[in-house]
Each structure stands twice: as C-alpha cells, then as structure tokens.
N, CA, C and O atoms as a Tinker XYZ file with bonds, in Angstrom:
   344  protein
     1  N    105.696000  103.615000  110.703000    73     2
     2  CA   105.276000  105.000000  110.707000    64     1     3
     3  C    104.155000  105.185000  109.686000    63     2     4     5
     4  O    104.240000  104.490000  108.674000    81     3
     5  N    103.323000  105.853000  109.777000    73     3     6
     6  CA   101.717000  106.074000  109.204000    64     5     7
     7  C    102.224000  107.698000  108.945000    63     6     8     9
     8  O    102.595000  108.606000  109.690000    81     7
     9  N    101.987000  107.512000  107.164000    73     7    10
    10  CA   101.958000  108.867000  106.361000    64     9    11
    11  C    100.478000  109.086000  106.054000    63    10    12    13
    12  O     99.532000  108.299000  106.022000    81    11
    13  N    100.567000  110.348000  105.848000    73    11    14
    14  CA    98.913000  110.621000  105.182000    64    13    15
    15  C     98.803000  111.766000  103.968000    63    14    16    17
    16  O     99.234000  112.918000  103.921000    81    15
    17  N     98.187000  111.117000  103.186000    73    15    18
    18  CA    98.161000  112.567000  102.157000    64    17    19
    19  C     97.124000  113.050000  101.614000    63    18    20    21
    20  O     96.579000  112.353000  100.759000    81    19
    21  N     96.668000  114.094000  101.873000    73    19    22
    22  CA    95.421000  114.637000  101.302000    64    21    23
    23  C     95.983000  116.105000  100.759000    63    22    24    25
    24  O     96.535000  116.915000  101.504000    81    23
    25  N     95.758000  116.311000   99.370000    73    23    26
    26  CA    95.789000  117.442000   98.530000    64    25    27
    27  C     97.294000  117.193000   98.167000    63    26    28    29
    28  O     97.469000  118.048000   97.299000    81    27
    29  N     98.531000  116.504000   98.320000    73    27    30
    30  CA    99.609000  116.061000   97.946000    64    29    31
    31  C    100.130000  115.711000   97.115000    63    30    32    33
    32  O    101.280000  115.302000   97.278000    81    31
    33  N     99.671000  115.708000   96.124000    73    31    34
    34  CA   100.468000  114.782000   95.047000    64    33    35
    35  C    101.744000  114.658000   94.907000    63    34    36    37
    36  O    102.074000  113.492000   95.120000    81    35
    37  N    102.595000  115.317000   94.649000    73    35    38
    38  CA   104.314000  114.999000   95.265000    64    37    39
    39  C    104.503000  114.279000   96.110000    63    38    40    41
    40  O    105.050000  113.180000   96.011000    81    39
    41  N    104.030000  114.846000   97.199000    73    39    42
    42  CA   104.328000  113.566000   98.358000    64    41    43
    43  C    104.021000  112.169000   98.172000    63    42    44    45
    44  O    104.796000  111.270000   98.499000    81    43
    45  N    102.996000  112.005000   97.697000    73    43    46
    46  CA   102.358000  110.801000   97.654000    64    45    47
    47  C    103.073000  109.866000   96.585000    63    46    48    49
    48  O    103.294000  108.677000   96.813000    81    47
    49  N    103.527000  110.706000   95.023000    73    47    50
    50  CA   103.971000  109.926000   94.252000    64    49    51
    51  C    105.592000  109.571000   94.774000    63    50    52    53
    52  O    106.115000  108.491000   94.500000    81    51
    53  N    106.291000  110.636000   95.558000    73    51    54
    54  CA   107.571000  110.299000   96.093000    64    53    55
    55  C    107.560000  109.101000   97.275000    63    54    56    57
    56  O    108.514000  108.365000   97.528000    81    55
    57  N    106.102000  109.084000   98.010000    73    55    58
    58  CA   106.458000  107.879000   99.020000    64    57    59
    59  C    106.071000  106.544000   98.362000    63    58    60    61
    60  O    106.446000  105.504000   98.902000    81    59
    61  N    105.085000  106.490000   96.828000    73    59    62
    62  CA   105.243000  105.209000   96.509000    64    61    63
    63  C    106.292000  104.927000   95.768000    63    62    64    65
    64  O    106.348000  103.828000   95.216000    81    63
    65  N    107.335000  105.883000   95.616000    73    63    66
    66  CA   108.761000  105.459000   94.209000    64    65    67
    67  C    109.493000  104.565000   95.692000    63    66    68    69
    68  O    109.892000  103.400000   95.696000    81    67
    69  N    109.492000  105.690000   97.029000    73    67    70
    70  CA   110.596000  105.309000   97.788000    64    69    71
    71  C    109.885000  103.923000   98.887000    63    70    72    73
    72  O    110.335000  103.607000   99.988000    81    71
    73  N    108.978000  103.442000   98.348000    73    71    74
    74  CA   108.445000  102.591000   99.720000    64    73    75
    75  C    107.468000  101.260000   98.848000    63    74    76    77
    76  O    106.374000  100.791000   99.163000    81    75
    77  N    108.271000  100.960000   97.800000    73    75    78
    78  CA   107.107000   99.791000   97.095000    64    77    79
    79  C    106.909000   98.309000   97.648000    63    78    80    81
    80  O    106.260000   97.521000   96.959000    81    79
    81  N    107.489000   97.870000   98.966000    73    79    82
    82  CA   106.748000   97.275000   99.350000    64    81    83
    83  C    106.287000   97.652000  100.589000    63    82    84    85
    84  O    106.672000   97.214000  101.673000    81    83
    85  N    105.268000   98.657000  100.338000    73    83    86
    86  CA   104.396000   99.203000  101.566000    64    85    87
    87  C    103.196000   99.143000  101.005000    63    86    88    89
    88  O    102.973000   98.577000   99.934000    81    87
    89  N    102.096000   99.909000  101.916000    73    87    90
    90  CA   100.927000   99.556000  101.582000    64    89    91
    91  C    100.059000  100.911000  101.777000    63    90    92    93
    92  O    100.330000  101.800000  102.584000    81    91
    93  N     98.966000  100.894000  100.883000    73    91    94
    94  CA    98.301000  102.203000  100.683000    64    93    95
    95  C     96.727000  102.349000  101.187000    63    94    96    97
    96  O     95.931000  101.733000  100.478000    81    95
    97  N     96.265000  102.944000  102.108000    73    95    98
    98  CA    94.613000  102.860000  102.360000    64    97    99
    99  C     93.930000  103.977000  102.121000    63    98   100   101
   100  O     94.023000  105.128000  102.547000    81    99
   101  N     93.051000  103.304000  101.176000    73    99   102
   102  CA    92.474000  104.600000  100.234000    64   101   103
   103  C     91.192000  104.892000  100.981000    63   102   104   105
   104  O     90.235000  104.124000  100.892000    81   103
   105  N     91.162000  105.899000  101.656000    73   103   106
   106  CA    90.296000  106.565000  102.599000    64   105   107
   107  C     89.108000  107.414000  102.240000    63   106   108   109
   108  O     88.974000  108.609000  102.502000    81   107
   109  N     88.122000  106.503000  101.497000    73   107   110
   110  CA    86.707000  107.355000  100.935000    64   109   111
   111  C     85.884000  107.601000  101.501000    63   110   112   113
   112  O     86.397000  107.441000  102.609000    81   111
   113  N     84.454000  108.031000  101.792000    73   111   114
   114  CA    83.474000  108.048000  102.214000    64   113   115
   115  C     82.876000  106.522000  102.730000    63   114   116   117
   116  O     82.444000  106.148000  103.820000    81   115
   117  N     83.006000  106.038000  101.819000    73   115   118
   118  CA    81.968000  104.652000  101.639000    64   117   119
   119  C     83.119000  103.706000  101.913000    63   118   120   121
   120  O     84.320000  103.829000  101.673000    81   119
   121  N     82.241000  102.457000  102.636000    73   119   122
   122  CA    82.934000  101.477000  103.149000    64   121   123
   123  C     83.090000  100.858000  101.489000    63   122   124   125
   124  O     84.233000  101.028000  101.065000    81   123
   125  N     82.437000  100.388000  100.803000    73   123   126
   126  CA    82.676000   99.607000   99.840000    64   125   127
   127  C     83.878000  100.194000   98.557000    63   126   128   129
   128  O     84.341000   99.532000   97.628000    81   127
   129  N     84.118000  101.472000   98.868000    73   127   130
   130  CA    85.286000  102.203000   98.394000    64   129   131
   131  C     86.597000  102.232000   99.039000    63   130   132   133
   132  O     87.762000  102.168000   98.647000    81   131
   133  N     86.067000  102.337000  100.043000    73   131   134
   134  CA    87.246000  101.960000  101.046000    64   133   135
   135  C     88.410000  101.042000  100.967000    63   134   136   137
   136  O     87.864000   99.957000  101.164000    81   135
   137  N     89.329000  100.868000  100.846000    73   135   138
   138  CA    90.651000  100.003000   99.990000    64   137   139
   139  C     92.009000   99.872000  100.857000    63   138   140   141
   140  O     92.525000  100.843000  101.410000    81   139
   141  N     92.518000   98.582000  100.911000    73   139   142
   142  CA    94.097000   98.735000  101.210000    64   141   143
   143  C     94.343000   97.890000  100.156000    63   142   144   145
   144  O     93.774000   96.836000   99.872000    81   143
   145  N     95.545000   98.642000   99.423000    73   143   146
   146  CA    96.395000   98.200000   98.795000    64   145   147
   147  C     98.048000   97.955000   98.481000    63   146   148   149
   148  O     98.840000   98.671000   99.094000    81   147
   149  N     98.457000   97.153000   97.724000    73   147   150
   150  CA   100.169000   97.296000   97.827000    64   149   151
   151  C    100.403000   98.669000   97.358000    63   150   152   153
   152  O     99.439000   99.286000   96.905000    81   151
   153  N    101.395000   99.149000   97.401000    73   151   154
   154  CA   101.841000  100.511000   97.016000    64   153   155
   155  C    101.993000  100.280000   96.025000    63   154   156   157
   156  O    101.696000  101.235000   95.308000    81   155
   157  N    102.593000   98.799000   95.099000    73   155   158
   158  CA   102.849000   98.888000   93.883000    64   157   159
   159  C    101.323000   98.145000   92.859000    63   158   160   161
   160  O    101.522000   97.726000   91.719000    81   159
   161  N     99.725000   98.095000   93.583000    73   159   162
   162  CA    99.258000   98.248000   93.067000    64   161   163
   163  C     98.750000   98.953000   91.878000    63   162   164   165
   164  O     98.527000  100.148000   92.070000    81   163
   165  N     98.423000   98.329000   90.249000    73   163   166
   166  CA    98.374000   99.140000   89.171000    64   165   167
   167  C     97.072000   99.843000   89.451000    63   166   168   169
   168  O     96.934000  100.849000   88.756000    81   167
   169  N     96.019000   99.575000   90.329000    73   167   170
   170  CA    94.964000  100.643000   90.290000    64   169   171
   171  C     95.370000  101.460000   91.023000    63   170   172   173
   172  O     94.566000  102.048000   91.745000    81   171
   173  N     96.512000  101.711000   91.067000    73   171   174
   174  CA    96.625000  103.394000   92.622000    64   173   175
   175  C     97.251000  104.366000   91.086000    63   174   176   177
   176  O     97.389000  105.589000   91.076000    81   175
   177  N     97.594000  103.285000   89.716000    73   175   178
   178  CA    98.383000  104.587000   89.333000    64   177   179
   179  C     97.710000  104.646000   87.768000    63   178   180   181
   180  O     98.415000  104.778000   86.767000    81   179
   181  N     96.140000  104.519000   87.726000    73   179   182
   182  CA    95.776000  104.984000   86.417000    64   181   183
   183  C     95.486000  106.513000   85.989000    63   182   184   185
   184  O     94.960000  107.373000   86.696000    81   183
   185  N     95.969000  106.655000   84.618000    73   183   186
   186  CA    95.812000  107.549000   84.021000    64   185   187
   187  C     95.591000  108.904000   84.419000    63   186   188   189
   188  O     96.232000  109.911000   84.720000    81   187
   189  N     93.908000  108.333000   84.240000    73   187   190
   190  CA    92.875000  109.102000   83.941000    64   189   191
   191  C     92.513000  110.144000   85.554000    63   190   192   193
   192  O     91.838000  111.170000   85.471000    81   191
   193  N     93.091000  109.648000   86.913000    73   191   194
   194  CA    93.238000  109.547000   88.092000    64   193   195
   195  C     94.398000  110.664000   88.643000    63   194   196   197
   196  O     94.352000  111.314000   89.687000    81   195
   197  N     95.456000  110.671000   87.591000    73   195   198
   198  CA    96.829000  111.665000   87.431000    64   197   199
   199  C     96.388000  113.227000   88.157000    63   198   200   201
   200  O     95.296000  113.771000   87.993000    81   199
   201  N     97.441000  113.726000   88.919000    73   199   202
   202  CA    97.112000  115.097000   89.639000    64   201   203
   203  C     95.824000  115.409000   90.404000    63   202   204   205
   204  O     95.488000  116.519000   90.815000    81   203
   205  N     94.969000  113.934000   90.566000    73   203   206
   206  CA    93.564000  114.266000   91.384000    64   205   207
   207  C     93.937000  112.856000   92.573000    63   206   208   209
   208  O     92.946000  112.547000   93.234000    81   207
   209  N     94.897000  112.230000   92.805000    73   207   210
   210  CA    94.908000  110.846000   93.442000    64   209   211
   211  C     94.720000  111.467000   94.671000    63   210   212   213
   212  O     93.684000  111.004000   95.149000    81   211
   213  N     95.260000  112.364000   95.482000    73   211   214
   214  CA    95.000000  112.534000   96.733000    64   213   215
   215  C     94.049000  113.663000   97.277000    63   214   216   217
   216  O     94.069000  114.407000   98.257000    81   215
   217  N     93.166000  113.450000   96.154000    73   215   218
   218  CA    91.571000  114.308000   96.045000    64   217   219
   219  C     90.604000  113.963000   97.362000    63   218   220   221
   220  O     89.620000  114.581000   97.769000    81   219
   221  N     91.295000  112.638000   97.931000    73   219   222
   222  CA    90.513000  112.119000   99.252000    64   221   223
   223  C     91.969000  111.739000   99.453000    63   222   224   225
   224  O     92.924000  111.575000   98.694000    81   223
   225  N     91.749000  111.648000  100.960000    73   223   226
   226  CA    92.915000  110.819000  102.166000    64   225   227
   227  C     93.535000  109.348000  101.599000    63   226   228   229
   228  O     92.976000  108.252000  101.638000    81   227
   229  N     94.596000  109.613000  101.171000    73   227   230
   230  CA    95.689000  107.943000  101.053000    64   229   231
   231  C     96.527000  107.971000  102.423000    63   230   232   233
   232  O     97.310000  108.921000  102.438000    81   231
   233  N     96.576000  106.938000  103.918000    73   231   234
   234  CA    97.349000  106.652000  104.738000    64   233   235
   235  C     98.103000  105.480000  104.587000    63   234   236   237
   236  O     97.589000  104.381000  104.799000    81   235
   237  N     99.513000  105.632000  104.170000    73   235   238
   238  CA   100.608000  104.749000  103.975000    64   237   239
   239  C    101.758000  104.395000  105.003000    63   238   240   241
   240  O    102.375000  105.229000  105.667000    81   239
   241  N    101.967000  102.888000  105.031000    73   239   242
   242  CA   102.972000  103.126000  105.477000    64   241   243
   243  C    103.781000  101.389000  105.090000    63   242   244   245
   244  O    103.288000  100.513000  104.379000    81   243
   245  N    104.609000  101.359000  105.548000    73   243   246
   246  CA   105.115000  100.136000  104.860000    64   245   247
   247  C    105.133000   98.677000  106.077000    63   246   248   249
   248  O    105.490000   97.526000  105.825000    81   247
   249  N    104.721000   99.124000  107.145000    73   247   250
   250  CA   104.191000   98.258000  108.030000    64   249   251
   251  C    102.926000   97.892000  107.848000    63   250   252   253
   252  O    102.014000   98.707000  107.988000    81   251
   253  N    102.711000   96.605000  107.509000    73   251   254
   254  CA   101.026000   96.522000  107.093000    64   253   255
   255  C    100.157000   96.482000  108.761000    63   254   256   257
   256  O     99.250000   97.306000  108.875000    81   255
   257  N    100.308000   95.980000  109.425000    73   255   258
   258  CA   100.060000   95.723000  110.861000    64   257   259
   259  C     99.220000   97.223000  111.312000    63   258   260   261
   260  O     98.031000   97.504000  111.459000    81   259
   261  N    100.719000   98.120000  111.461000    73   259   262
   262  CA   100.281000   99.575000  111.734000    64   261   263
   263  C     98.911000   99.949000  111.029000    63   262   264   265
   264  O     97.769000  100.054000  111.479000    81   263
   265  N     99.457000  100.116000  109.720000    73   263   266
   266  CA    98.273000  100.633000  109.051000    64   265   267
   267  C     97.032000   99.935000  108.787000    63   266   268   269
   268  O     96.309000  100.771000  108.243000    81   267
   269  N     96.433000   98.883000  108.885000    73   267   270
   270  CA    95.324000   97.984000  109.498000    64   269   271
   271  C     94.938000   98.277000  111.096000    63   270   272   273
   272  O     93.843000   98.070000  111.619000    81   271
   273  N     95.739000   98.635000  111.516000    73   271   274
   274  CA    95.382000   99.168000  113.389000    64   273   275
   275  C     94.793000  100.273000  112.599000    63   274   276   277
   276  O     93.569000  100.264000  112.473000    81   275
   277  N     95.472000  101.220000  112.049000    73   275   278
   278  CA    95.118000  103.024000  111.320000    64   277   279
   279  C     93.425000  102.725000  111.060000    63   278   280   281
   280  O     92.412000  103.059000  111.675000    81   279
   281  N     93.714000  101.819000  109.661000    73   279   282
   282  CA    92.204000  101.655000  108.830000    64   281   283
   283  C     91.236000  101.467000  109.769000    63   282   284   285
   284  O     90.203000  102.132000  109.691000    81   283
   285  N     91.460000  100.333000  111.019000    73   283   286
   286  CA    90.206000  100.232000  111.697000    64   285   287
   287  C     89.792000  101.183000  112.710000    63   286   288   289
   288  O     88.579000  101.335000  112.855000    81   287
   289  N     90.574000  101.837000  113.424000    73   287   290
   290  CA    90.486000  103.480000  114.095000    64   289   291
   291  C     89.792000  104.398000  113.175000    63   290   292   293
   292  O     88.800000  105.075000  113.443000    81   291
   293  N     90.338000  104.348000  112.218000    73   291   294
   294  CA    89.287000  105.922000  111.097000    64   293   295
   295  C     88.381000  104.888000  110.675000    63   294   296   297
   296  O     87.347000  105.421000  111.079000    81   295
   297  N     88.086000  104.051000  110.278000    73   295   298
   298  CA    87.081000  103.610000  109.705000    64   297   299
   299  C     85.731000  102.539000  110.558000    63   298   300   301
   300  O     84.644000  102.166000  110.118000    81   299
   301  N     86.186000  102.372000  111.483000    73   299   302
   302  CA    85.461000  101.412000  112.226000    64   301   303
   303  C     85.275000  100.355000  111.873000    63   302   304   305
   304  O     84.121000   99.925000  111.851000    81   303
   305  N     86.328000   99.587000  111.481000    73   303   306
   306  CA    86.283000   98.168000  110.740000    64   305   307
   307  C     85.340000   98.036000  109.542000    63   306   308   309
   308  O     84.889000   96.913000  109.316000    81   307
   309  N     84.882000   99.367000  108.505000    73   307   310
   310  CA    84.273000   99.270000  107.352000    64   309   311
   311  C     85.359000   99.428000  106.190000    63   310   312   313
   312  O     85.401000  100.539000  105.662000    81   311
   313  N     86.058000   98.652000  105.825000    73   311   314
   314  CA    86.889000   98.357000  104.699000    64   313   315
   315  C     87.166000   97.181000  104.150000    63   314   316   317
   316  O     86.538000   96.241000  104.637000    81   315
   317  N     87.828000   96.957000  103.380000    73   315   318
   318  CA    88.150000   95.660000  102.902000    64   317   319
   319  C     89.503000   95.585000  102.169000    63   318   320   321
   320  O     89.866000   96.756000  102.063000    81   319
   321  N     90.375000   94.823000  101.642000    73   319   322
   322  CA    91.117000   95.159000  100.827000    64   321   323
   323  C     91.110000   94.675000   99.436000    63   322   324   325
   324  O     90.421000   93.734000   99.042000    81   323
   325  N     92.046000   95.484000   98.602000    73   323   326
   326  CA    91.675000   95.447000   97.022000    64   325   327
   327  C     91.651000   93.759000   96.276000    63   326   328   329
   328  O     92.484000   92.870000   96.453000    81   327
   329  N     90.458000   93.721000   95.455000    73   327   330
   330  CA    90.414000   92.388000   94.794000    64   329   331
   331  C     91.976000   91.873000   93.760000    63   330   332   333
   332  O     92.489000   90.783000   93.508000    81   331
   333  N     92.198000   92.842000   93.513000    73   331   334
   334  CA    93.463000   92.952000   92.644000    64   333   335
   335  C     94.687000   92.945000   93.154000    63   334   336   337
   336  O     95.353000   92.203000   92.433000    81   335
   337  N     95.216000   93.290000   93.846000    73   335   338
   338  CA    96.439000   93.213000   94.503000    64   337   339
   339  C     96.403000   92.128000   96.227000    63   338   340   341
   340  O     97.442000   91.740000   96.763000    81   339
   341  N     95.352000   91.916000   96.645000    73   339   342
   342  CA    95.850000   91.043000   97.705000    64   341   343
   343  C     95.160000   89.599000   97.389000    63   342   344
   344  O     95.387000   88.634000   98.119000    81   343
C-alpha cells in the first residue's frame, strides 16, 4: 500500500515509528533531489528539517517494488536512490 504525505507531519512521523523497514520517496522538483530511501534513513530525520519534512510530497510504503512502480509513474524514471542508506 502507497501512503503519501504532503503538509503532514504527524502522519508522516507516525508511519516511520510504525513501518521501519519500509521505504520513503522524497518527491522534489528536481530529478537530482529526487530520493528513495529506508524509512530508517538518518537523513529523513535531521534537525534542522523538524516540522517542515513534508514541506514537499514523501510517498511511503513498506513494499519497495510498489513504491519504485509509484516513483517511476510521478517521476518518469528521473530519480535515483539515496547515497547513504542504499
């Protein structure tokens, strides 16, 4: 199942407590911003980032498969995933 959160923050921090080995696609403008990551990636949860994370579209879900079908539908195969976590 494919979650999505934009303007959420509750939601978003409750589906990465309840779903850490799932996966997160950080949905920016720009392909080179563009990101999938583990849910329990440490760049999804800095600081400085706090109460603004779903300032743009995060689509999660804990099927990686699904959400790689998701990323390449909204994005047109312009993404990549994170240097740090995969």
């Amino acid at each position: 199942m494919i979650y999505k959160f934009y303007k959420d923050e509750n939601g978003y921090e409750k589906w990465l407590i309840d779903n850490k080995p799932g996966y997160v696609f950080n949905h920016f403008g720009t392909a080179e911003m563009t990101k999938m990551h583990h849910a329990t990636c440490y760049t999804l949860q800095t600081l400085k980032h706090q109460g603004s994370r779903t300032n743009y579209e995060k689509i999660c879900s804990i099927d990686y498969k699904e959400l790689e079908q998701e990323a390449n539908r909204v994005t047109r195969n312009k993404w990549s995933k994170c240097n740090v976590c995969f």
